[in-house]
C-alpha positions as CSV (number, residue, x, y, z in Angstrom):
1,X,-12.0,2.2,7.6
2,X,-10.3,-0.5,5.4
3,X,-10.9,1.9,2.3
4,X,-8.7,5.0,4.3
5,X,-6.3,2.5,5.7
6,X,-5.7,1.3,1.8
7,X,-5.5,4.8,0.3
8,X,-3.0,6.0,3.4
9,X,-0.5,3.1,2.0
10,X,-1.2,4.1,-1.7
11,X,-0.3,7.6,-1.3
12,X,3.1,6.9,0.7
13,X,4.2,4.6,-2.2
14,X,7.5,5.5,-3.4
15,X,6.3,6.4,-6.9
16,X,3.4,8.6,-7.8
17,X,2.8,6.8,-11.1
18,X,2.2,2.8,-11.0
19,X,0.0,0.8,-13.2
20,X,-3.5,-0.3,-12.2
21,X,-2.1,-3.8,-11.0
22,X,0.4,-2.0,-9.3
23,X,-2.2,-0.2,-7.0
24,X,-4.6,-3.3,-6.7
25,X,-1.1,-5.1,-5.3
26,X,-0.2,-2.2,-3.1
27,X,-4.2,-1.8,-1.3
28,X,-4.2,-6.0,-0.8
29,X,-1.6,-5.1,2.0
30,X,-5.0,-4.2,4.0
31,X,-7.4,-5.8,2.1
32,X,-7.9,-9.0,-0.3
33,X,-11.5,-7.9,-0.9
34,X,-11.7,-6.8,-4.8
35,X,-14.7,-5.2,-4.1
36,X,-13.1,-3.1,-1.5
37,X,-10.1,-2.3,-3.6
38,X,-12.2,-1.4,-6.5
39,X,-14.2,0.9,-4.1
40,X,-10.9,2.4,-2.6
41,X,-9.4,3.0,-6.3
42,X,-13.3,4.4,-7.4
43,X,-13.1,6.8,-4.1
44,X,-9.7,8.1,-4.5
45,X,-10.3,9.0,-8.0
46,X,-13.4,11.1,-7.2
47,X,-12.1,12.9,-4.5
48,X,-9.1,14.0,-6.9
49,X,-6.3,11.2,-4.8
50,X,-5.6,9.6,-8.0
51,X,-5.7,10.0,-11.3
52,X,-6.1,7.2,-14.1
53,X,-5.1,7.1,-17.5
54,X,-5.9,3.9,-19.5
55,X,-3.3,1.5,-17.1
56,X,-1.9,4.1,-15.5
57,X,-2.6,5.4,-11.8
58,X,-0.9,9.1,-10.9
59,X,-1.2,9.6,-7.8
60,X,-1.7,13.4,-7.5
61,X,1.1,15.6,-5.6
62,X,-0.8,17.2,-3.0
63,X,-1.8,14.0,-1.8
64,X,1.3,12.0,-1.9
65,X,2.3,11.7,1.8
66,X,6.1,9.8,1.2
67,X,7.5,11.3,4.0
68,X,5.0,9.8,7.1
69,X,6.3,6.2,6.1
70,X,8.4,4.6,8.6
71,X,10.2,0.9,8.5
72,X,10.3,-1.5,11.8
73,X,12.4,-4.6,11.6
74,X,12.0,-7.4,13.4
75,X,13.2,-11.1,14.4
76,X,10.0,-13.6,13.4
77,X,8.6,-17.0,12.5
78,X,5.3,-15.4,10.5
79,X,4.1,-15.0,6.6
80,X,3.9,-12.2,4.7
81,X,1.0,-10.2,4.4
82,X,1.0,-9.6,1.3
83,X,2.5,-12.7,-0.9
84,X,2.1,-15.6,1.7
85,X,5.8,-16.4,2.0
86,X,7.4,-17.5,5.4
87,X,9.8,-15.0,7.0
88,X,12.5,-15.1,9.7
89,X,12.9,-11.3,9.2
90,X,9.5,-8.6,9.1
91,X,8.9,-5.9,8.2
92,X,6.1,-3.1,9.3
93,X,5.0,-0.3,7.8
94,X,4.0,2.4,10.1
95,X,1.8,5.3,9.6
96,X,1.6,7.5,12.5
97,X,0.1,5.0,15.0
98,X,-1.4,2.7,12.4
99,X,1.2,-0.5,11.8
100,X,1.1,-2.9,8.5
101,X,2.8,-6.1,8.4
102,X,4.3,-7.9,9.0
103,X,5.9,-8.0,5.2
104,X,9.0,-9.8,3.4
105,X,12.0,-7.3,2.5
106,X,11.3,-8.3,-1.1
107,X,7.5,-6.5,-0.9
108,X,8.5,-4.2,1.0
109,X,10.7,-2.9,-1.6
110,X,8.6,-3.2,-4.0
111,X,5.9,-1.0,-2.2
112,X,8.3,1.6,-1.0
């Protein structure tokens, strides 16, 4: 589940081409397990998601899925997910009933 949840984020990025660390940064918003992420990376390239070239990842067009993304705001005390930083404002990514977060505006940015 963790390895579909990871590439669902990594083909709704806002670019199809990103470096390696890049995509390793984008798939620890589900997971911090490297051996998942190197099994999510390993998956989507056999099954034709991505493609890499030395440090680059493409993500491939017929699986880039940009438009399901959608952004919730809200009021909180938390961290982020993904860098650890304390936040008064989150952020959620939401995938059509599946919600990430809560993130800082600065990786959310980054990510999307």
């Amino acid at each position: 589940m963790k390895i579909e949840e990871a590439l669902l984020i990594l083909t709704s990025t806002k670019t199809r081409e990103m470096t390696v660390k890049d995509a390793v940064s984008i798939l620890e918003l589900v997971t911090k397990n490297p051996e998942t992420i190197k099994k999510a990376l390993k998956y989507a390239e056999e099954k034709g998601i991505i493609r890499r070239e030395g440090k680059k990842i493409y993500v491939s067009p017929e699986a880039w899925t940009r438009e399901k993304v959608k952004i919730r705001e809200r009021s909180c005390e938390s961290a982020c997910n993904r860098c650890g930083i304390k936040i008064k404002h989150c952020y959620f990514l939401i995938f059509d009933e599946k919600e990430f977060g809560p993130f800082g505006s600065e990786c959310v940015r980054r990510m999307l």
